[in-house]
C-alpha positions in Angstrom: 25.8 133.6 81.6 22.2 133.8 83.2 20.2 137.1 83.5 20.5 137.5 87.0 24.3 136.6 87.2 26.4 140.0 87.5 29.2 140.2 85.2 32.1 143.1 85.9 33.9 145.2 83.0 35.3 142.2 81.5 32.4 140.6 80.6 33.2 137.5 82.9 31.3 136.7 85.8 31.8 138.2 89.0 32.8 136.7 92.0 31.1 138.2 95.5 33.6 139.8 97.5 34.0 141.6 100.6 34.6 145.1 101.3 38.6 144.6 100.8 38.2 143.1 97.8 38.4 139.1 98.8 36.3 136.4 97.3 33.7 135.0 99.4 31.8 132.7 97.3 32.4 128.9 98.8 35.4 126.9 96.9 34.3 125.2 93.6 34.5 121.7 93.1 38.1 120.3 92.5 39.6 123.8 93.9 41.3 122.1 97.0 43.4 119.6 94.6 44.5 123.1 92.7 45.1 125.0 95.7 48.9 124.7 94.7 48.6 125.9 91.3 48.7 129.8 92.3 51.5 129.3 94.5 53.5 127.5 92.1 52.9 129.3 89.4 53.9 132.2 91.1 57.3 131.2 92.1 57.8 130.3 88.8 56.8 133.5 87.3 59.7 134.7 89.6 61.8 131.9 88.3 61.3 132.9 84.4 62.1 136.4 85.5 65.6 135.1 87.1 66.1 133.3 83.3 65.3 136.9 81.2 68.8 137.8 83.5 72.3 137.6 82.1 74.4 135.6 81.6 71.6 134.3 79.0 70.4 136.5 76.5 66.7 135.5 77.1 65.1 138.8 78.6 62.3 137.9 76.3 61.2 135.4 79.3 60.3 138.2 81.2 57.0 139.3 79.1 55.7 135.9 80.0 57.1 135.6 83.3 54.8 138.7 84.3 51.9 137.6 82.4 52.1 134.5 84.9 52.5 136.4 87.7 49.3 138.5 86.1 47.2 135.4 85.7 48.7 134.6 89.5 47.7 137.6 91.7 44.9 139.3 89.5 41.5 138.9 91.8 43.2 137.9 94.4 42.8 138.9 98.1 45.2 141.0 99.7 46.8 138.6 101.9 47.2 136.1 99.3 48.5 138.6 97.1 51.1 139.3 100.0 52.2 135.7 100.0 51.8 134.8 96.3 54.2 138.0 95.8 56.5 136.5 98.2 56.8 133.6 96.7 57.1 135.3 93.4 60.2 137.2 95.0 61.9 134.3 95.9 62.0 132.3 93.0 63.6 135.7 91.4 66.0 136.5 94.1 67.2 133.1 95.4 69.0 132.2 92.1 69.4 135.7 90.8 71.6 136.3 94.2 73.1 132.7 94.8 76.4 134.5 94.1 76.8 136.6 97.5 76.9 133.6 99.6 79.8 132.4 97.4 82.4 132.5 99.7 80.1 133.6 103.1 78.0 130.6 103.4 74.6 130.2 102.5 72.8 132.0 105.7 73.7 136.2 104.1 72.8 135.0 100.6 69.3 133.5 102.0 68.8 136.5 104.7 69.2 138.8 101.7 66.8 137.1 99.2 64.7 137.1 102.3 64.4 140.4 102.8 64.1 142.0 99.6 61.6 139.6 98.5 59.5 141.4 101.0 59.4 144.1 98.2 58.1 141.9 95.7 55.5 140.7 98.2 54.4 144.4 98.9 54.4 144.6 94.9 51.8 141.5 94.9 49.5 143.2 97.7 49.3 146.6 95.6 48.9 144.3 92.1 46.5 142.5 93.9 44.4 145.3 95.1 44.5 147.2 91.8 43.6 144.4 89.6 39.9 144.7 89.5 40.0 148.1 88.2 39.7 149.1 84.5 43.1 149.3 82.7 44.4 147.7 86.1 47.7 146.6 84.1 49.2 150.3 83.6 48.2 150.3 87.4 50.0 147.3 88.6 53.0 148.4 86.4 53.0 151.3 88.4 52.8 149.5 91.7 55.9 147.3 90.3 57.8 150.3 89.7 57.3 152.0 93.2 58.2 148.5 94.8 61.4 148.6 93.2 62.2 152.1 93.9 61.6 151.5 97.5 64.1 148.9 97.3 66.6 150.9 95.5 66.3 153.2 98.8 66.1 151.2 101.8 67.5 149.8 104.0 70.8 151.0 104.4 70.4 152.7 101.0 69.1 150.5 99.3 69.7 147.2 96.5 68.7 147.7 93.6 69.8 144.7 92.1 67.4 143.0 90.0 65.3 145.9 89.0 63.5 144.3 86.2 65.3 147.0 83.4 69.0 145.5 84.1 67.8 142.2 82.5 66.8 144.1 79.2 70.2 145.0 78.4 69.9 142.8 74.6 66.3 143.7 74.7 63.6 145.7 72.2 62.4 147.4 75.0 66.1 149.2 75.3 66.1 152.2 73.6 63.0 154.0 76.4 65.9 153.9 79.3 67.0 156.9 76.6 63.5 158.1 77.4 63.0 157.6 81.6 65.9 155.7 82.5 65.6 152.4 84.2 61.8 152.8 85.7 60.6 153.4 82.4 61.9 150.6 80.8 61.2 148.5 83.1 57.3 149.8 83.7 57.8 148.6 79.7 58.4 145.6 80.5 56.1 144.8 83.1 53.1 146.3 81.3 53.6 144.2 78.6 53.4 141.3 80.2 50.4 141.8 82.4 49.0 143.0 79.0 49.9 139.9 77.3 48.0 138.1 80.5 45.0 140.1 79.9 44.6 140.1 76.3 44.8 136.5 76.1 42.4 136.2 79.3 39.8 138.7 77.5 40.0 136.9 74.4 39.7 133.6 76.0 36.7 135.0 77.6 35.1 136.1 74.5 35.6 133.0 72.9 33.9 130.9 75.4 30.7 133.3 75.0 30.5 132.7 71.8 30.2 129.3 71.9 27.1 129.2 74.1 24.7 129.8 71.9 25.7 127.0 69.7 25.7 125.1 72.9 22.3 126.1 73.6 20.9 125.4 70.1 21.9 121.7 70.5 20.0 121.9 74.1 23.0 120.8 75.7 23.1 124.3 77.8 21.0 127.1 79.0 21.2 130.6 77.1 23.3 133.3 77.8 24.1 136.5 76.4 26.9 139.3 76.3 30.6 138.9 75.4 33.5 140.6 76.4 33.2 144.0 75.8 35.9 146.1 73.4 36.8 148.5 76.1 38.5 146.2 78.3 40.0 144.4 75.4 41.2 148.2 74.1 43.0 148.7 77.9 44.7 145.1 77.1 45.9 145.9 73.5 47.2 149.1 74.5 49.0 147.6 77.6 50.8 145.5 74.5 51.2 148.3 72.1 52.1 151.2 74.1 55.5 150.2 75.4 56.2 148.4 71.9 55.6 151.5 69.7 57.6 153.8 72.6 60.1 151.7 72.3 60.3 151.8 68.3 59.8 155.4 68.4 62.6 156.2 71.0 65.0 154.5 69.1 66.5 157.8 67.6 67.6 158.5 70.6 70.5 155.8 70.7 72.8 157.3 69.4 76.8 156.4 69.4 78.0 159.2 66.9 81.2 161.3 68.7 79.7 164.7 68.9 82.7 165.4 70.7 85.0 163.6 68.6 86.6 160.0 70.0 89.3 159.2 72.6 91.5 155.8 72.7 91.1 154.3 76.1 93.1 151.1 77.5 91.4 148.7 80.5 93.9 146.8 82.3 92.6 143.4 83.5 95.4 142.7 85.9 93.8 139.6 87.6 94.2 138.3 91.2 96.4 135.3 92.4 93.4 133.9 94.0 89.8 133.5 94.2 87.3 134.3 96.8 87.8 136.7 100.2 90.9 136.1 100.6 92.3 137.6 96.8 93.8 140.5 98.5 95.8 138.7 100.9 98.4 139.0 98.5 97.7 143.0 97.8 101.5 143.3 96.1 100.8 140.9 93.7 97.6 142.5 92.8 99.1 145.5 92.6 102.2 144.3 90.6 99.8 142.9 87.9 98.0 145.6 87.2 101.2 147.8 86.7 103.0 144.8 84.8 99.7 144.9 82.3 100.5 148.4 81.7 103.8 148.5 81.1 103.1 145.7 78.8 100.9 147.7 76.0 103.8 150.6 76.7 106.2 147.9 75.0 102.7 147.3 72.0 102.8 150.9 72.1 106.3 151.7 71.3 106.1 148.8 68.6 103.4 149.8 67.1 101.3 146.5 67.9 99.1 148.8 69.4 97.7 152.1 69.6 98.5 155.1 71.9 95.8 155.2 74.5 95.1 158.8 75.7 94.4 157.8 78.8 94.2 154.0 81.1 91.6 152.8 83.2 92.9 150.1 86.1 89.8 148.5 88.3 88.6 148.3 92.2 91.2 148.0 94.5 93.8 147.8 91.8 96.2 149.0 94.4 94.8 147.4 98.2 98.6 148.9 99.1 97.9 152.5 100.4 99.9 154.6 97.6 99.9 157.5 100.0 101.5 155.8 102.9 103.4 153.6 101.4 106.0 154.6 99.1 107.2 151.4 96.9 103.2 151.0 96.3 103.5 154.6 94.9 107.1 154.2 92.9 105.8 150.9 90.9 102.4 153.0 90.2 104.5 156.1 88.9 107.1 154.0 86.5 103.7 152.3 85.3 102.5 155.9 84.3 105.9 157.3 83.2 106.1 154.3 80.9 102.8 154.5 79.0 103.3 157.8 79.5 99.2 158.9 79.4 97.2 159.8 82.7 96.0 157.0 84.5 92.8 156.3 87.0 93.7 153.7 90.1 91.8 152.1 92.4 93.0 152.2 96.0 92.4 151.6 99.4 93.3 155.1 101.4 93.9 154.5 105.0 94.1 157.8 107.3 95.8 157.8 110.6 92.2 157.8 112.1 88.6 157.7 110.5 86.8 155.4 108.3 88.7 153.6 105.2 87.8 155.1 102.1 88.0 153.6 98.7 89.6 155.8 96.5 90.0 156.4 92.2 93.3 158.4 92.1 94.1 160.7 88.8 97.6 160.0 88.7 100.0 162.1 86.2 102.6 161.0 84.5 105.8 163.2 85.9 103.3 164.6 88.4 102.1 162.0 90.0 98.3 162.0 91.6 96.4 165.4 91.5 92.8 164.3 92.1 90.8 161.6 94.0 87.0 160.9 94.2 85.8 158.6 97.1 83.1 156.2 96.4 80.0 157.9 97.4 77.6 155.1 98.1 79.8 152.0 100.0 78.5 148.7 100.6 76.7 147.4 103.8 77.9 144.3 104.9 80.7 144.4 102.4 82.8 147.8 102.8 81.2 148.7 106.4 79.1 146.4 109.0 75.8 147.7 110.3 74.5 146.0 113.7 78.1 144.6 113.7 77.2 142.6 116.9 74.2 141.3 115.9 75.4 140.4 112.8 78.2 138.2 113.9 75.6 136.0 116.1 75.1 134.5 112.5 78.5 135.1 110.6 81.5 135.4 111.7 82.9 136.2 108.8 81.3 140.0 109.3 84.9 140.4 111.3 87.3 140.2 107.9 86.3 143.7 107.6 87.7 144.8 110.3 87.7 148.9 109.7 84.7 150.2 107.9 84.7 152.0 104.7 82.9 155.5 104.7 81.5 157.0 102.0 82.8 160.4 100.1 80.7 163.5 99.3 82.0 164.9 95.7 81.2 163.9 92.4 83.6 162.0 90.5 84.6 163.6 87.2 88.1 163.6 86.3 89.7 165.4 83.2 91.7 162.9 81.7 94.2 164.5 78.7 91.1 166.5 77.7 88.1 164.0 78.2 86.1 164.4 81.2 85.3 161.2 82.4 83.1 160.5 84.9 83.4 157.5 87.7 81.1 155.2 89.1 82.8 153.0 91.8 81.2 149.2 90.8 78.5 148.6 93.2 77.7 152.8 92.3 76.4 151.2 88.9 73.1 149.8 90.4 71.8 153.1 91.4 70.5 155.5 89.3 71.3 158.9 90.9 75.4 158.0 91.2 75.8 157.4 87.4 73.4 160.7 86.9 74.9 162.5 88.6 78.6 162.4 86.4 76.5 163.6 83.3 75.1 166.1 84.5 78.6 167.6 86.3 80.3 167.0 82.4 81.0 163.8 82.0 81.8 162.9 78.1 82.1 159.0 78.9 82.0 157.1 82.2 83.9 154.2 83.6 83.0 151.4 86.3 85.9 150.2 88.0 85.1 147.4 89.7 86.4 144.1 91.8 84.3 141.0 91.5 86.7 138.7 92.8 85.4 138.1 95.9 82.3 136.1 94.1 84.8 133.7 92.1 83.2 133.0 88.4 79.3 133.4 89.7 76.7 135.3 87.3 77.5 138.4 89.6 79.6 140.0 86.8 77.6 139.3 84.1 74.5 141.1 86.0 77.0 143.8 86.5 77.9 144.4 83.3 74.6 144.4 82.0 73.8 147.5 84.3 76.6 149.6 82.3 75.5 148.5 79.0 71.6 150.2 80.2 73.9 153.0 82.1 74.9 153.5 78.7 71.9 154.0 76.3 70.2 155.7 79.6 73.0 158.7 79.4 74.0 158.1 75.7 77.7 157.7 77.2 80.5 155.1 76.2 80.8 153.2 79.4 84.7 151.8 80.3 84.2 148.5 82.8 87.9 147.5 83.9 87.4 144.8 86.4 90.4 143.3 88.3 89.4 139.4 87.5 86.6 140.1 84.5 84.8 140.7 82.7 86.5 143.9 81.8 84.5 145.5 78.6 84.2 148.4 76.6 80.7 149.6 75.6 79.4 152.1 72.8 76.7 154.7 73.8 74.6 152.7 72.2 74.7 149.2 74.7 77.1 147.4 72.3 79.7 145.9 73.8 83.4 146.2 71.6 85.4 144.5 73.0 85.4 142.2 76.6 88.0 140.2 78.1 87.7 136.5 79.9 87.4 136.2 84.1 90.7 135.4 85.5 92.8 136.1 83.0 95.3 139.3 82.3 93.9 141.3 79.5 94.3 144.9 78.5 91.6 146.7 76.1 92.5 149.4 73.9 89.3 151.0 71.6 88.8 154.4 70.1 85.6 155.2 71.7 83.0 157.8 70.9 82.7 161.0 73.1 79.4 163.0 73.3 78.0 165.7 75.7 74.4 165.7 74.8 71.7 165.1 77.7 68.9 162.3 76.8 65.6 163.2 78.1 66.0 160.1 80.8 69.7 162.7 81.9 67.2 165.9 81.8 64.4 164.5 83.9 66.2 162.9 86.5 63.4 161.3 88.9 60.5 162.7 87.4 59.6 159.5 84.9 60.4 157.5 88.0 57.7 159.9 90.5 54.9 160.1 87.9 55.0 156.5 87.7 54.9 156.1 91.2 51.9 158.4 91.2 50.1 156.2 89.1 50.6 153.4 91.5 49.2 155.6 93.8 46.6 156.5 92.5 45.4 153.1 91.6 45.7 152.1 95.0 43.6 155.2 96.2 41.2 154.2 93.7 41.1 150.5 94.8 40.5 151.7 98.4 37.9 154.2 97.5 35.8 151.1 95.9 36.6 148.9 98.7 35.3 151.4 101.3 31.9 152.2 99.2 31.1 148.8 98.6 31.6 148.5 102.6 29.1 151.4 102.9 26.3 149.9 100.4 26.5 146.5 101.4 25.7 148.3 105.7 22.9 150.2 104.3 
């Protein structure tokens, strides 16, 4: 570079820019037939983010899928970091959430990929803005991070579906959601790959400075001196090295010994009689299933073709039949009990003379019948309960099948189940982090997932699922019980490996001895607090960027 060109921190020229950070040097030449390359390249960063998810184990692709998105926004204006973002966002949420327009129509899956890719757009703004400050990838990690934990809160309490860390599940970057939970490991990931971006940038940078002097001593270009300097290159190794080594070193912390010795648990995988909205138009059926599963392994049982479970798991809406109001729903339930003869969680609709629905897990007894209930705490809009009802139906008239809302409980869900205290997580209750905290910290020895995925027919939806309680498990260093009324049904170590699974649509019942343990991980002990500091690290990148932005403003008006 020429004397009098400036160069910033990098050691690569700098481009003029305006007090909020936007270029203002004129276009180079050739720069309108590549005005399509940041745009593309940004929806296909979100694209390779999509591919990292399950069902394919590939959550490698999202190291480089954020070093595109790096190379995408960094230097960018604030508007186009907006848009580039958005475009980012879509390319992720589109295919990631094809699955909830699977029997709705297309307009609710696109509204909702609409709308929370507004998040990822905000995310591109605050990378954007950050990304000409030193270290600016821990920055934009941080920015990344507090974008998805405002999606995991609103609106209507949030979706956090997607967050980067529930596509790590087979990953090396695992073993930290032992550390901070789910923002940790996914700040991992993020800084990696914007470190991977700017290491290769930096290097790139170097290189091409160090070949203009042997340009210049063949005549064939003017002098120039510097390179890039270490510091910068030291922020982009780190940016690599930090998550990998926290990641090697937290691995004592997965753990699947049974501190608390090991129960035998049995899923039952009753199946429906038919796909889509409609499954549980034939509620009897689904409910006969489910109890014809169980007394099935009571026959293994008393053969000895398999072992005594101490206590059975059946899924979501196992019984759509009202056992309290209804009493041949509640005799075929009890002769299921009394014949495997071991307490027994079901899932239920509970209809009260007058109020909200509620959708219920029942501890029921064998000989005594139920004795406790949780309530799912956190039920899902536009699925369990309509918000804007009127509005909504201007566009969907399917928004009427639910007919009667669901409302959510208050309590905890821990039952004691022959001994085991076993705390419950009502399917959707999965994605967030505070509903599958919360059971650890109330007791919980192992935790189940009962779930109903029928309604979106053999779509990646249960595979994304899934995924959540193989994180939920290293996270709380829990076994994790997933009995699903169509699949995948699974049972999963404390340490994220999955022992046994069953096929969608198809009867199954699991039976594993499973490890209990009633040690806290440092991600159970902190709570919110990785998840805050991060978010003040955004923060404060963000004040920093706007700081710099209003004294440049100031210098360049004196």
């Amino acid at each position: 570079m020429s004397a009098t060109t400036p160069a910033d921190a990098s050691g690569t020229t700098a481009v003029p820019a305006d007090a909020s950070g936007t270029d203002t040097a004129p276009p180079a030449p050739g720069s309108r037939s590549r005005r399509f390359a940041r745009p593309a390249a940004a929806a296909l960063s979100g694209f390779l983010l999509y591919l990292s998810f399950p069902p394919r184990p590939l959550w490698w692709l999202a190291l480089p899928a954020f070093a595109l998105l790096g190379w995408t926004l960094r230097g960018r204006r604030l508007r186009a970091g907006f848009g580039l973002g958005y475009l980012a966002g879509l390319g992720f949420l589109l295919p990631l959430l094809v699955w909830t327009g699977e029997e709705v129509g297309a307009v609710p899956w696109l509204a909702l990929a609409a709308v929370e890719a507004l998040f990822v757009a905000v995310a591109g703004l605050g990378v954007a803005a950050v990304s000409r400050l030193p270290w600016w990838p821990f920055f934009a990690a941080g920015v990344w991070v507090l974008a998805e934990g405002a999606r995991a809160r609103v609106p209507f309490g949030g979706f956090p579906w997607g967050k980067v860390a529930f596509g790590q599940a087979d990953g090396a970057f695992l073993p930290l959601a032992a550390v901070g939970g789910t923002p940790l490991l996914g700040f991992a990931v993020v800084l990696c790959g914007f470190g991977l971006y700017e290491a290769a940038r930096l290097l790139l940078a170097r290189r091409a400075a160090r070949a203009v002097p042997r340009a210049t001593a063949t005549g064939t270009a003017p002098r120039a001196t510097g390179t890039a300097p270490r510091g910068p290159l030291l922020a982009a190794a780190l940016s690599v090295l930090v998550p990998v080594t926290g990641a090697l070193a937290a691995l004592p912390l997965v753990d699947d010994s049974a501190e608390d010795g090991t129960a035998t648990v049995a899923a039952v995988q009753g199946n429906v009689p038919r796909l889509g909205l409609d499954f549980n138009a034939q509620r009897r059926a689904v409910l006969d299933n489910h109890a014809a599963r169980t007394r099935e392994l009571a026959r293994a049982v008393r053969e000895k073709r398999a072992p005594r479970p101490d206590f059975v798991l059946w899924p979501e809406n196992s019984s759509d039949i009202d056992p309290y109001a209804n009493a041949d729903a509640a005799d075929v339930i009890d002769e299921a009990v009394r014949e495997i003869g071991a307490p027994t969680v079901i899932g239920a609709v509970v209809a009260p003379g007058t109020g909200k629905l509620r959708n219920t897990l029942i501890q029921w007894e064998p000989g005594r019948g139920p004795v406790a209930t949780y309530d799912k705490r956190h039920v899902q809009p536009f699925g369990e309960y309509i918000p804007m009802r009127s509005l909504v139906r201007i566009f969907n008239s399917d928004v009427d099948r639910v007919s009667r809302d669901f409302g959510p409980g208050s309590e905890v869900g821990v039952f004691d189940l022959a001994g085991t205290r076993v705390g419950l997580a009502t399917c959707y209750e999965a994605a967030f982090d505070w509903a599958v905290r919360d059971t650890v910290t109330h007791g919980a020895q192992l935790i189940t997932v009962p779930s109903n995925n029928a309604t979106f027919g053999r779509s990646e939806m249960t595979y994304q699922q899934l995924a959540m309680s193989r994180v939920r498990a290293v996270e709380h260093s829990r076994s994790v019980v997933v009995p699903v009324t169509s699949g995948v049904s699974a049972i999963i170590r404390p340490d994220g490996e999955i022992v046994a699974r069953t096929k969608m649509f198809t009867p199954d019942v699991l039976v594993e001895r499973v490890p209990l343990r009633s040690s806290r991980t440092p991600a159970t002990r902190m709570g919110t607090l990785p998840e805050a500091l991060l978010a003040a690290l955004a923060a404060a990148g963000l004040g920093l960027s706007a700081f710099r932005s209003v004294r440049a403003r100031r210098t360049r008006a004196e």
